[in-house]
Gaussian input, Z-matrix of N, CA and C with variables (Angstrom, degrees):
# hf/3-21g

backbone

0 1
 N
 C     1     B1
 C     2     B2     1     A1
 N     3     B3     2     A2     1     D1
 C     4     B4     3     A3     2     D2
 C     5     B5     4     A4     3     D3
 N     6     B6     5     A5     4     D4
 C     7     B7     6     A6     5     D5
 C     8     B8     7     A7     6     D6
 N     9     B9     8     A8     7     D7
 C    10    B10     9     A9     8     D8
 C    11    B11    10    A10     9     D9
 N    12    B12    11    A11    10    D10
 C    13    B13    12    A12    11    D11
 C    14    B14    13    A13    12    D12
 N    15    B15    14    A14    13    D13
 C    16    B16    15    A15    14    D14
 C    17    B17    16    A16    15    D15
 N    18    B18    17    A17    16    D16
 C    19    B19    18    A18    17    D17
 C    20    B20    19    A19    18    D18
 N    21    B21    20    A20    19    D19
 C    22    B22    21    A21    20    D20
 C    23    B23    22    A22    21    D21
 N    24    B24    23    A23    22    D22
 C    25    B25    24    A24    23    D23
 C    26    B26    25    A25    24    D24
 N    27    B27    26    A26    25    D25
 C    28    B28    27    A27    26    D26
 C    29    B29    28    A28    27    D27
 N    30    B30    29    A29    28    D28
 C    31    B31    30    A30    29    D29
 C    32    B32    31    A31    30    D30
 N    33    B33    32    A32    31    D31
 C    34    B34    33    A33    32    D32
 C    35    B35    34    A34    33    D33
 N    36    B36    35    A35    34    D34
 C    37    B37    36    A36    35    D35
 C    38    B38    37    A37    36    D36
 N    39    B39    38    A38    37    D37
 C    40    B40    39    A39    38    D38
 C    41    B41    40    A40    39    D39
 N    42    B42    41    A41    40    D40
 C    43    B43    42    A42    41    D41
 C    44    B44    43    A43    42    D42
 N    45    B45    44    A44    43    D43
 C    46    B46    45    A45    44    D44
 C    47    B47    46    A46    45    D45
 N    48    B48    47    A47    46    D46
 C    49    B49    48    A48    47    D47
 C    50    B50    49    A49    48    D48
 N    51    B51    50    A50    49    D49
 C    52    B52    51    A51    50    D50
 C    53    B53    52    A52    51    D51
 N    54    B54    53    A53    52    D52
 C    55    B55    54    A54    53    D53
 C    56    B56    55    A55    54    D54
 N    57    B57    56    A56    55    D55
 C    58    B58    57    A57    56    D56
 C    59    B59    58    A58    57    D57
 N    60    B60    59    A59    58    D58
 C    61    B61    60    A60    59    D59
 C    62    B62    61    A61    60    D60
 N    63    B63    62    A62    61    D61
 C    64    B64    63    A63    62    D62
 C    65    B65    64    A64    63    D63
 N    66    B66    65    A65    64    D64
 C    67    B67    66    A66    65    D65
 C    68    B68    67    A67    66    D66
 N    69    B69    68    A68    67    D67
 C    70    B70    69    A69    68    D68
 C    71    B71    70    A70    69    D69
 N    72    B72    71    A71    70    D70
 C    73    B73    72    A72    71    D71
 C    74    B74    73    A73    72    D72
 N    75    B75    74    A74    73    D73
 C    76    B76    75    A75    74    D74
 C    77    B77    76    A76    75    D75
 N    78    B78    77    A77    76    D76
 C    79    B79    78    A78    77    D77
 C    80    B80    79    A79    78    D78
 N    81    B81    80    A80    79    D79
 C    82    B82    81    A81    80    D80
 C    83    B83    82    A82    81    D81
 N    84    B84    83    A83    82    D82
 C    85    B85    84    A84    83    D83
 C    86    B86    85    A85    84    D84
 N    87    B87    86    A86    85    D85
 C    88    B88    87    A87    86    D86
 C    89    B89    88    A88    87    D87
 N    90    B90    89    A89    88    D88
 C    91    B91    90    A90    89    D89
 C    92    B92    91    A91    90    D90
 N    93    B93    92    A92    91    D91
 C    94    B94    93    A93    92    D92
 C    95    B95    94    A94    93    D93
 N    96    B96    95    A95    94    D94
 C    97    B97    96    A96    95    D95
 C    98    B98    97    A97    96    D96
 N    99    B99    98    A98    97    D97
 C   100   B100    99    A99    98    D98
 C   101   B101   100   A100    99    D99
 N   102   B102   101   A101   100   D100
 C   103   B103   102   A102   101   D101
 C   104   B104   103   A103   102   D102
 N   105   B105   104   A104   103   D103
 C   106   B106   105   A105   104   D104
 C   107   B107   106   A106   105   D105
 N   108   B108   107   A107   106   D106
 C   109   B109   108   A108   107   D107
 C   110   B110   109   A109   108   D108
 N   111   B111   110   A110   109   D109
 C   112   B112   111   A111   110   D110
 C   113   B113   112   A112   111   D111
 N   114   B114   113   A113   112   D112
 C   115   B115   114   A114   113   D113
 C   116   B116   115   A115   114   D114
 N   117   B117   116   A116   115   D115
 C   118   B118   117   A117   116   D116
 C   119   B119   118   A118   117   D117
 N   120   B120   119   A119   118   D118
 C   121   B121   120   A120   119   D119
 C   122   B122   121   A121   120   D120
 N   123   B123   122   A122   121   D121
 C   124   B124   123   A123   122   D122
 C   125   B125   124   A124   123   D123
 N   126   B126   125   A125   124   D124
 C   127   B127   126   A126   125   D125
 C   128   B128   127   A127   126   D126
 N   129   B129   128   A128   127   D127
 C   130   B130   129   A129   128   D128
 C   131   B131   130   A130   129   D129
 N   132   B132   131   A131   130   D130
 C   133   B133   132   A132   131   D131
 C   134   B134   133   A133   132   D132
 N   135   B135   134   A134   133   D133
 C   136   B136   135   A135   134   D134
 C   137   B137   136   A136   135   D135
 N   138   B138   137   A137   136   D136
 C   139   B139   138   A138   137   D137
 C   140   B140   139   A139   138   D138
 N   141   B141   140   A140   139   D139
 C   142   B142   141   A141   140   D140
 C   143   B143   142   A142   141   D141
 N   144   B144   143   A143   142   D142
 C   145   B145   144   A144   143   D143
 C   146   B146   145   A145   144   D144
 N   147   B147   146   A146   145   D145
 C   148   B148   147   A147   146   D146
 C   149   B149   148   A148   147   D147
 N   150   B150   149   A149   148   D148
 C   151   B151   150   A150   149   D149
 C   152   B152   151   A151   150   D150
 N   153   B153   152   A152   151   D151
 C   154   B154   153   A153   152   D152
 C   155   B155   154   A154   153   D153
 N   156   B156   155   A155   154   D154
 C   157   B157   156   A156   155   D155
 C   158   B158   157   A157   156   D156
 N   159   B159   158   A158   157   D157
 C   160   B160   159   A159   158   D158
 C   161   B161   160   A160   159   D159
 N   162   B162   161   A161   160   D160
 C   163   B163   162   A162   161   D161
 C   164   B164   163   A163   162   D162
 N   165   B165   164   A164   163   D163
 C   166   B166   165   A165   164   D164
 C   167   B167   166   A166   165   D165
 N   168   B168   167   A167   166   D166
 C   169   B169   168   A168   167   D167
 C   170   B170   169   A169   168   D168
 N   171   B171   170   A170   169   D169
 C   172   B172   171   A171   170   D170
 C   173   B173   172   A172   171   D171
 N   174   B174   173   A173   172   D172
 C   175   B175   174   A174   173   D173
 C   176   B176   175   A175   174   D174
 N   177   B177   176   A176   175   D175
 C   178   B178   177   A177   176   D176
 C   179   B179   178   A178   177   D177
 N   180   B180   179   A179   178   D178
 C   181   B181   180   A180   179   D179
 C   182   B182   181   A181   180   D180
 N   183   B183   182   A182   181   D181
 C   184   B184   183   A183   182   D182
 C   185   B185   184   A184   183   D183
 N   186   B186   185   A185   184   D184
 C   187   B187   186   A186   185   D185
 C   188   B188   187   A187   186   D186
 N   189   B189   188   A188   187   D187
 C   190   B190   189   A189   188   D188
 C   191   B191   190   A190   189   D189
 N   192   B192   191   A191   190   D190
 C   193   B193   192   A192   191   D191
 C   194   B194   193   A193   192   D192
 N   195   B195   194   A194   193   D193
 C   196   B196   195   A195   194   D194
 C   197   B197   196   A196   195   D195
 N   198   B198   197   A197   196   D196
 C   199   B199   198   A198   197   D197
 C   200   B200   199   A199   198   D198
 N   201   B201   200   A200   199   D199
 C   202   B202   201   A201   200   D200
 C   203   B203   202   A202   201   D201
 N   204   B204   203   A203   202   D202
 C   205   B205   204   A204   203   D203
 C   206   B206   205   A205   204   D204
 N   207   B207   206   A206   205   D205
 C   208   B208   207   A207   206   D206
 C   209   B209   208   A208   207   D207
 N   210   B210   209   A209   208   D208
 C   211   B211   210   A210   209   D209
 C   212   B212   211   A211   210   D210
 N   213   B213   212   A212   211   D211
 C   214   B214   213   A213   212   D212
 C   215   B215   214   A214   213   D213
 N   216   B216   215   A215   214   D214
 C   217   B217   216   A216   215   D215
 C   218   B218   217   A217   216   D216
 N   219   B219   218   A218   217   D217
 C   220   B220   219   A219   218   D218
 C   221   B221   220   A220   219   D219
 N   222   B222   221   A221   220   D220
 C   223   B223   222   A222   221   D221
 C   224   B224   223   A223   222   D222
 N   225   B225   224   A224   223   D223
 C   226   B226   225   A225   224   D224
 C   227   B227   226   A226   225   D225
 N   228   B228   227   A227   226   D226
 C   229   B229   228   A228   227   D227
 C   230   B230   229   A229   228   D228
 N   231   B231   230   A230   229   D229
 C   232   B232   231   A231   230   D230
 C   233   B233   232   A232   231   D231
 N   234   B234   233   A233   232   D232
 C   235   B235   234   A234   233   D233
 C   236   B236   235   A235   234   D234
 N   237   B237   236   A236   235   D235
 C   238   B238   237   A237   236   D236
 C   239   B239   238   A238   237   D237
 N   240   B240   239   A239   238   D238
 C   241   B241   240   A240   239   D239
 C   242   B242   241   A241   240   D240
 N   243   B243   242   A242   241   D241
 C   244   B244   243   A243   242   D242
 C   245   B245   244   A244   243   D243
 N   246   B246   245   A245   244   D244
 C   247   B247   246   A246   245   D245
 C   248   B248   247   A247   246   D246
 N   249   B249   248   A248   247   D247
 C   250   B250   249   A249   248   D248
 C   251   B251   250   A250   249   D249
 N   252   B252   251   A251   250   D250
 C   253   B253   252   A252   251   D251
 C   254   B254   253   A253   252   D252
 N   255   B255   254   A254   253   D253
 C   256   B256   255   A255   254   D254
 C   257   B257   256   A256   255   D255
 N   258   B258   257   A257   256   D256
 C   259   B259   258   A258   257   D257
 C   260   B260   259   A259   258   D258
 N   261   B261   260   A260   259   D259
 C   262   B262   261   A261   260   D260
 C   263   B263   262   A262   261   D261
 N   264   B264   263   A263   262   D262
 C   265   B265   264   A264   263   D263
 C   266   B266   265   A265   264   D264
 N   267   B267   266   A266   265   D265
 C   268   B268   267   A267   266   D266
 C   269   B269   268   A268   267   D267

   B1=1.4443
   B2=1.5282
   B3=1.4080
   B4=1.1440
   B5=1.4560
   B6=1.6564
   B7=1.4365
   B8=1.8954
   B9=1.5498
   B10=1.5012
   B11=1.3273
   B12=1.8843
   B13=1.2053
   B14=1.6654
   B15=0.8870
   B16=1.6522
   B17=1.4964
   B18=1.1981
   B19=1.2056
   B20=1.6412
   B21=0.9226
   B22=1.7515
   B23=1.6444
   B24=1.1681
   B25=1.6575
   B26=1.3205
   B27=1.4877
   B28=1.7264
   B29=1.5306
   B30=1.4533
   B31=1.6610
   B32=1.5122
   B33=1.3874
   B34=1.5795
   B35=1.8810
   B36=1.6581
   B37=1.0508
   B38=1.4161
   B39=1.5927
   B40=1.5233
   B41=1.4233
   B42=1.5754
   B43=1.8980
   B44=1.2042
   B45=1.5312
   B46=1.8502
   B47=1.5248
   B48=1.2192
   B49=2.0048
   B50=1.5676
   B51=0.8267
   B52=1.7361
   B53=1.7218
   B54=1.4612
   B55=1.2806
   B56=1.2246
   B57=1.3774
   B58=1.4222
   B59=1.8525
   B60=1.6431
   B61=1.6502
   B62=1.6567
   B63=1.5552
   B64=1.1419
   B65=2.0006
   B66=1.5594
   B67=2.0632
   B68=1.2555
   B69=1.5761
   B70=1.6289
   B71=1.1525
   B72=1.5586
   B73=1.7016
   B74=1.6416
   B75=1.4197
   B76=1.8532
   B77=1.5910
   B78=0.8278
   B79=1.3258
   B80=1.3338
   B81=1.3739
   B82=1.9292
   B83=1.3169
   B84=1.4633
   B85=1.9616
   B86=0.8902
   B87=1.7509
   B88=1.5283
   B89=1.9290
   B90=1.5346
   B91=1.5749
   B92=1.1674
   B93=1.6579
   B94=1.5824
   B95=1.8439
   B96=1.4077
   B97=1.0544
   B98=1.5082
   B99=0.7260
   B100=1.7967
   B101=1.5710
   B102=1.4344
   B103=1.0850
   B104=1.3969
   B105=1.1365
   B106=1.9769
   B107=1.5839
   B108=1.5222
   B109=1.7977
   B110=1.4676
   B111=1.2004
   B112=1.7684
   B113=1.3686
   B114=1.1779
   B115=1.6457
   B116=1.8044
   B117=1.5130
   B118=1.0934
   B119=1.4202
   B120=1.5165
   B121=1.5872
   B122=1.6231
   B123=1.1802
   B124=1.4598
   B125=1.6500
   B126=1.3417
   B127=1.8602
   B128=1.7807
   B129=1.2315
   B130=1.6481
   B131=1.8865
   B132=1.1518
   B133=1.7144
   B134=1.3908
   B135=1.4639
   B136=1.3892
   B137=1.3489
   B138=1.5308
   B139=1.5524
   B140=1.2913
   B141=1.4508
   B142=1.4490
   B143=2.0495
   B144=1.3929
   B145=1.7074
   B146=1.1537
   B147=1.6941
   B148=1.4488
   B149=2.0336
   B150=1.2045
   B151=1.3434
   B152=2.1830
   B153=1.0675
   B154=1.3822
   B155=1.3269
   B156=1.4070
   B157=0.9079
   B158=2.0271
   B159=1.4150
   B160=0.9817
   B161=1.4123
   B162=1.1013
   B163=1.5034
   B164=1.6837
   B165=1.4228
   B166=1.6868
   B167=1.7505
   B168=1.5349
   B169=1.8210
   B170=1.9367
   B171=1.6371
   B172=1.4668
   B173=1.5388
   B174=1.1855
   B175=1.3276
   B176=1.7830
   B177=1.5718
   B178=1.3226
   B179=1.5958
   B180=1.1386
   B181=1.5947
   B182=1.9043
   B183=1.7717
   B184=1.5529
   B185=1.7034
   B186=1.1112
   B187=1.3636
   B188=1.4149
   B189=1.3690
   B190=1.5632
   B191=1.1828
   B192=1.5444
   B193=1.8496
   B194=1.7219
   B195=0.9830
   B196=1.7513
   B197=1.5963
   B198=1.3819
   B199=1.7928
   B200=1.6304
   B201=1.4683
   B202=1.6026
   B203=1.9012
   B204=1.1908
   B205=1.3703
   B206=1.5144
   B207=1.3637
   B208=1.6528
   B209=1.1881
   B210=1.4427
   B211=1.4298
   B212=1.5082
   B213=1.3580
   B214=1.2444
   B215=1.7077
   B216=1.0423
   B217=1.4657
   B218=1.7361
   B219=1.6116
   B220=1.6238
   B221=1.7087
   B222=1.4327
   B223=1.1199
   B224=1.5383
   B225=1.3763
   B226=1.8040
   B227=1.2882
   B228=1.1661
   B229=1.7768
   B230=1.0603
   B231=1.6645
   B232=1.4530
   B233=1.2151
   B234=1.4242
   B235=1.5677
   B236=1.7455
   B237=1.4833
   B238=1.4996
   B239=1.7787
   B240=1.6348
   B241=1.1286
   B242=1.8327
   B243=1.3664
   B244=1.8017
   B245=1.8666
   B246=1.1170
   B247=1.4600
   B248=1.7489
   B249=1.5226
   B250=1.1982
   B251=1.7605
   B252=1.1169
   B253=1.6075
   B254=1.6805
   B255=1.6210
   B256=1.0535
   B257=1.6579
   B258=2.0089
   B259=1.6867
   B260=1.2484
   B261=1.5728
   B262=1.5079
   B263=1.2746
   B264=1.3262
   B265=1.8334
   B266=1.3083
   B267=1.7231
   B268=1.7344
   B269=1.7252
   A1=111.13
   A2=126.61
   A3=146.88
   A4=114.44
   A5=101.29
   A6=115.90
   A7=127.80
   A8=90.34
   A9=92.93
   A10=141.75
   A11=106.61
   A12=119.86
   A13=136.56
   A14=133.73
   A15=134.06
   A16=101.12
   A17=151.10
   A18=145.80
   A19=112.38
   A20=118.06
   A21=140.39
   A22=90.77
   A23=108.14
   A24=105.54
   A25=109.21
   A26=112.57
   A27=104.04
   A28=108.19
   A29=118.16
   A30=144.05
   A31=97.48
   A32=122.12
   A33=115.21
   A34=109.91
   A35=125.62
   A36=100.10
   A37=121.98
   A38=115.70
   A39=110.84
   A40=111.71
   A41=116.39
   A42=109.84
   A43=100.78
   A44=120.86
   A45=121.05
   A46=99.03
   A47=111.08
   A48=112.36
   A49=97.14
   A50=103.69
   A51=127.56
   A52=120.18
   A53=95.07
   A54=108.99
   A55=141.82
   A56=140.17
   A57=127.81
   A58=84.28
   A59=93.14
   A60=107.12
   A61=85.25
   A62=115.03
   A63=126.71
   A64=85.83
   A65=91.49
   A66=104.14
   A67=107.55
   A68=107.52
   A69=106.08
   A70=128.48
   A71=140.08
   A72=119.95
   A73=94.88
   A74=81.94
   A75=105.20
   A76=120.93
   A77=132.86
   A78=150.94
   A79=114.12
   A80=113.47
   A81=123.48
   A82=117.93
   A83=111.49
   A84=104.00
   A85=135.86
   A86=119.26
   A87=125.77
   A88=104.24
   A89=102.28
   A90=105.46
   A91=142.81
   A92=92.41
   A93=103.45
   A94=105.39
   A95=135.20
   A96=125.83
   A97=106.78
   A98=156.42
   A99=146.08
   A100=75.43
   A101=130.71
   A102=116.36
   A103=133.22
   A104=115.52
   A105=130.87
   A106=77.56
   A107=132.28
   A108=110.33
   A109=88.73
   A110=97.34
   A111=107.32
   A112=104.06
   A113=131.23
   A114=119.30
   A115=111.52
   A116=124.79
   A117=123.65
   A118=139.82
   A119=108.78
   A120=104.88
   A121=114.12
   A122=135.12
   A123=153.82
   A124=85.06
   A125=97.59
   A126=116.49
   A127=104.31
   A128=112.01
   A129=129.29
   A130=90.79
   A131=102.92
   A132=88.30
   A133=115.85
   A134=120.28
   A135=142.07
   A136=125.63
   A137=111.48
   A138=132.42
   A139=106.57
   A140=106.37
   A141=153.46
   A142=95.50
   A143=89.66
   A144=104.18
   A145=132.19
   A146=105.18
   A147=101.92
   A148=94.18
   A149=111.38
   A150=106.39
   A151=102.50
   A152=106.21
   A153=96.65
   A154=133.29
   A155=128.76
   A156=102.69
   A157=98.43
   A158=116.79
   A159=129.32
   A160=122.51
   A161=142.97
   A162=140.15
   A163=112.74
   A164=101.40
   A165=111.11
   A166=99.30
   A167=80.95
   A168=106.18
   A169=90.21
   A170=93.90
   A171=98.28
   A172=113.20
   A173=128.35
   A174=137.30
   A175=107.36
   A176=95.12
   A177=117.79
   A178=131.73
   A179=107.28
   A180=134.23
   A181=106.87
   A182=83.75
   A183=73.27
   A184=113.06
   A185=123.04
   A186=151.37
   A187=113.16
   A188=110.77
   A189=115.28
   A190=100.71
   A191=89.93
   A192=131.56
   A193=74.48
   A194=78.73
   A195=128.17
   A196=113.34
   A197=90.27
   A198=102.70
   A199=86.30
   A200=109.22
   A201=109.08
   A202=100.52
   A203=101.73
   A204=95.49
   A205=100.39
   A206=127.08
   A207=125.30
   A208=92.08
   A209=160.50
   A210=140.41
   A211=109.39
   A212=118.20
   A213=116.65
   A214=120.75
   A215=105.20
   A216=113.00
   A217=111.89
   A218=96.03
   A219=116.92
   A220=124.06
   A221=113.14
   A222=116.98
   A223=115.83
   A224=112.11
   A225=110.41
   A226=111.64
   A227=129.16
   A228=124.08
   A229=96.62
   A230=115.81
   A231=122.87
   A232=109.57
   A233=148.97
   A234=160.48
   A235=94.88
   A236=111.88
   A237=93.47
   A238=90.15
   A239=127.80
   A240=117.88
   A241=141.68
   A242=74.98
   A243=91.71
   A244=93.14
   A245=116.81
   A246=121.62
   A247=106.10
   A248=102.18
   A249=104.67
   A250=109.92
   A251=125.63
   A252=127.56
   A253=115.33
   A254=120.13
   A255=119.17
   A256=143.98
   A257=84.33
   A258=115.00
   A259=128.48
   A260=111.64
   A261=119.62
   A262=120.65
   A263=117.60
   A264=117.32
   A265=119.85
   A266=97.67
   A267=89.20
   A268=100.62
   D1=-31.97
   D2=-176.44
   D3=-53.61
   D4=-67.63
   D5=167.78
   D6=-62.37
   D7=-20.80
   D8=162.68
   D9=-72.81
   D10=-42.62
   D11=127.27
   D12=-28.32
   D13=-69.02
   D14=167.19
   D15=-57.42
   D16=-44.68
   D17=159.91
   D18=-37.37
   D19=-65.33
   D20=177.12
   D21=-44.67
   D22=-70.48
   D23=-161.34
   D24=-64.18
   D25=-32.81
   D26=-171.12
   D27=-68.04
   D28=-35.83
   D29=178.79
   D30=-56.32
   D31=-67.74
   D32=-174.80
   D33=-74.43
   D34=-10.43
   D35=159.64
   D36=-110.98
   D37=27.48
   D38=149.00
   D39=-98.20
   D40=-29.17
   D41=158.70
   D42=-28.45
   D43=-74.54
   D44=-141.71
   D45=-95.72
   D46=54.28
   D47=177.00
   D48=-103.02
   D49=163.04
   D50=174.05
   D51=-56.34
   D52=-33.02
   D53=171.03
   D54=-117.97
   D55=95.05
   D56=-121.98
   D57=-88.65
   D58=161.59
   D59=-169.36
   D60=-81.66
   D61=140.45
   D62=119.83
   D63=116.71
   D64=5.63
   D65=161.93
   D66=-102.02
   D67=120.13
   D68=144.16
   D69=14.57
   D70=121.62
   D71=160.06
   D72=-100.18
   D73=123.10
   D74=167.03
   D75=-103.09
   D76=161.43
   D77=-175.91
   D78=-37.49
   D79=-53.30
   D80=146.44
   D81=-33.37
   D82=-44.79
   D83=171.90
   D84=-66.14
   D85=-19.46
   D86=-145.78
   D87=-64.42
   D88=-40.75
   D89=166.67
   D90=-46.82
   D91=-32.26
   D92=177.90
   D93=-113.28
   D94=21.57
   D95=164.71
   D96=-69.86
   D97=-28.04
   D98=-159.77
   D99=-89.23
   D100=-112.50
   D101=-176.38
   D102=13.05
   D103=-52.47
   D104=-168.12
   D105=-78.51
   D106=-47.42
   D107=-148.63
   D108=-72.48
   D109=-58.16
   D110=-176.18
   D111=-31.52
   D112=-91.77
   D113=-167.13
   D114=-67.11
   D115=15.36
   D116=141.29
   D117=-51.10
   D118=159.09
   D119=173.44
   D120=-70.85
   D121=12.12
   D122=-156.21
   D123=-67.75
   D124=129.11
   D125=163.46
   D126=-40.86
   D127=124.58
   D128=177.58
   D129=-60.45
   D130=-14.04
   D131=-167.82
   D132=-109.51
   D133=-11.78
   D134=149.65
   D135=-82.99
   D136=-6.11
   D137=159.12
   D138=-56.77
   D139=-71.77
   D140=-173.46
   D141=-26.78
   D142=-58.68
   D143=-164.30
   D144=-80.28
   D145=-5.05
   D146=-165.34
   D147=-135.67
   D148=-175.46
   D149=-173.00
   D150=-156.97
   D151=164.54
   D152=165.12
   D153=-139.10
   D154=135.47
   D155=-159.82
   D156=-136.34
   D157=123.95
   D158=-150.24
   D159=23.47
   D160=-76.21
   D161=-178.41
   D162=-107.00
   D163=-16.85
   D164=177.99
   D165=-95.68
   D166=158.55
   D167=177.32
   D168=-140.08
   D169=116.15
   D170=172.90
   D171=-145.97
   D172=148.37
   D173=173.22
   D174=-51.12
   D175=125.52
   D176=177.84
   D177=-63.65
   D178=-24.47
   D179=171.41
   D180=-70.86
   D181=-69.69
   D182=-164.59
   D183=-98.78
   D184=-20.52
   D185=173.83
   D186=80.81
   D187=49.46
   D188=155.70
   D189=-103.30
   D190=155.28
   D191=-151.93
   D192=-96.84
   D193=137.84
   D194=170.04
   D195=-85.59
   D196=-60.45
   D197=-141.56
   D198=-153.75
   D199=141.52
   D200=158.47
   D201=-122.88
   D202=-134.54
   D203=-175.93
   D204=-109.79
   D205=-31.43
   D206=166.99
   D207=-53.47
   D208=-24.57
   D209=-169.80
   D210=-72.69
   D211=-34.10
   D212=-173.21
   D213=-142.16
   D214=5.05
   D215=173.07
   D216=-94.48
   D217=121.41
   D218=-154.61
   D219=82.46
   D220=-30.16
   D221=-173.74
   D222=-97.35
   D223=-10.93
   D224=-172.52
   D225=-139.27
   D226=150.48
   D227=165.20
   D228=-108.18
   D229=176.49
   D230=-169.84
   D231=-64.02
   D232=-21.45
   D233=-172.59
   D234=-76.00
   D235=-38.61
   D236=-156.67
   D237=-94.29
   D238=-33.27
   D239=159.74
   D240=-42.70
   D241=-29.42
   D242=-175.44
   D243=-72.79
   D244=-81.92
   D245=144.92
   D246=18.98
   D247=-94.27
   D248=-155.73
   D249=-86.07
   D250=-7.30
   D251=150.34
   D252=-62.04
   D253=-37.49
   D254=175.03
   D255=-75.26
   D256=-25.29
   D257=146.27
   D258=-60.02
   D259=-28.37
   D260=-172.77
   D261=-109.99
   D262=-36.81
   D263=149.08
   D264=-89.99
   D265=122.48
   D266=-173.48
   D267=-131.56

């Protein structure tokens, strides 16, 4: 029942995110992408590793950039980001 619960909540708080799943991230999102990964289905352990910081997404350890906002603004929705953060931190 426990895990159904935490399932439920993570599901209704990527429903009510800023950025609806499976739209474009445009230039309007870039604020609320950390947010969107965070209440994403994103691996707890690729959560864990990376951090964001205004328009960049970079590893927390060493602090290389990952991702800026030309990486994925117009070109990805949160499905294909989740995706390609999970390809790239391993």
């Amino acid at each position: 029942m426990t895990t159904l619960l935490k399932t439920f909540s993570s599901f209704l708080a990527e429903s009510l995110g800023k950025i609806p799943r499976g739209t474009t991230i445009q230039k309007k999102h870039i604020s609320d992408v950390a947010d969107a990964m965070t209440n994403s289905h994103l691996d707890k352990k690729v959560l864990a590793k990376i951090s964001f910081d205004n328009d960049a997404i970079y590893l927390t350890k060493s602090g290389k950039t990952i991702a800026t906002s030309k990486t994925y603004v117009g070109k990805m929705d949160t499905d294909d980001l989740i995706k390609f953060l999970t390809k790239t931190v391993k």
